[in-house]
C-alpha positions as MATLAB code, in Angstrom:
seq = 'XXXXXXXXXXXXXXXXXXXXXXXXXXXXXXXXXXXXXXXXXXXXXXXXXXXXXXXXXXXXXXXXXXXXXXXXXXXX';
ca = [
     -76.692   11.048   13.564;
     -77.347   10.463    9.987;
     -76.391   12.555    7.347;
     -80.017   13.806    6.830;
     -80.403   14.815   10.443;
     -77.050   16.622   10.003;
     -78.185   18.455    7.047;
     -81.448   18.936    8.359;
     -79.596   20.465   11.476;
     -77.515   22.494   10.089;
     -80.779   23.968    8.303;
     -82.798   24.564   11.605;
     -79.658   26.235   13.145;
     -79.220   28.902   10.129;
     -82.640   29.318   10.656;
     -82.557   29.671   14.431;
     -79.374   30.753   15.678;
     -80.653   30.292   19.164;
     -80.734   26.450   18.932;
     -77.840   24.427   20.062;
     -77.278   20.979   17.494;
     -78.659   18.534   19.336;
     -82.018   20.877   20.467;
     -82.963   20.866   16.493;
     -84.449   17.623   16.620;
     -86.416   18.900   19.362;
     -87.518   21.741   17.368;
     -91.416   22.229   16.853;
     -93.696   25.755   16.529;
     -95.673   25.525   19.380;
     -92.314   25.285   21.517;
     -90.256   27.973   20.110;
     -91.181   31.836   20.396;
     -89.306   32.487   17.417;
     -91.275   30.295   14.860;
     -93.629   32.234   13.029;
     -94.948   32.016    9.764;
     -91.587   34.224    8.533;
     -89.636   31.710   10.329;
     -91.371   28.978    8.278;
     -91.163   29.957    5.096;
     -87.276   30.843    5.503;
     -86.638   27.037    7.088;
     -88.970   25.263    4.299;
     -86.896   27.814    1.426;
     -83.257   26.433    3.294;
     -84.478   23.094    3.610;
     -85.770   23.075    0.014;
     -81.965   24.266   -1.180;
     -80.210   21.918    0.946;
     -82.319   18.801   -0.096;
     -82.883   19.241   -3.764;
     -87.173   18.777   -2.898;
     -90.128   20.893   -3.711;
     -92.043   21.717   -0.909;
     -95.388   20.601   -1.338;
     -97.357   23.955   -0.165;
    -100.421   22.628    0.576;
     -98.502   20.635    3.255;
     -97.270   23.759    4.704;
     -99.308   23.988    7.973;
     -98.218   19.795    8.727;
     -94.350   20.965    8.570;
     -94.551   22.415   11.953;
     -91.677   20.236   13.841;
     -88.115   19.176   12.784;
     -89.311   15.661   13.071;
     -92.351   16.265   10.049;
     -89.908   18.115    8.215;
     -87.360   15.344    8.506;
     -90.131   12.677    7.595;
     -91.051   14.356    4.217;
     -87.425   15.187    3.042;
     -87.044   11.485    3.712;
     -89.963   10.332    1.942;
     -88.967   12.952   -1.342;
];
């Protein structure tokens, strides 16, 4: 695991308490009950704090899986 997809995981777990480590990276809105739009703005805020990055808003609706999340903090 690479110290993004820690950090990342750690986020997604605070987030969703329900989510074992390794299920994070599994993690997407149409698969979890518990991801609403409350749900998203509290993971984009924690991701945002852990990562130093502005979240683009407009790019909201893409950031809808751990694995589109993980792509843009990479790409910041």
């Amino acid at each position: 695991m690479t110290e993004i997809d820690s950090r990342l995981t750690k986020c997604f777990t605070a987030v969703f308490p329900e989510l074992r480590g390794g299920d994070a990276t599994k993690a997407a809105l149409e698969s979890m009950a518990s991801w609403d739009s409350i749900a998203t703005a509290t993971l984009l805020s924690v991701v945002s704090e852990e990562f130093g990055v502005r979240i683009d808003y407009e790019i909201v609706d893409q950031l809808i899986s751990y694995a589109a999340i993980r792509e843009y903090v990479a790409a910041t």
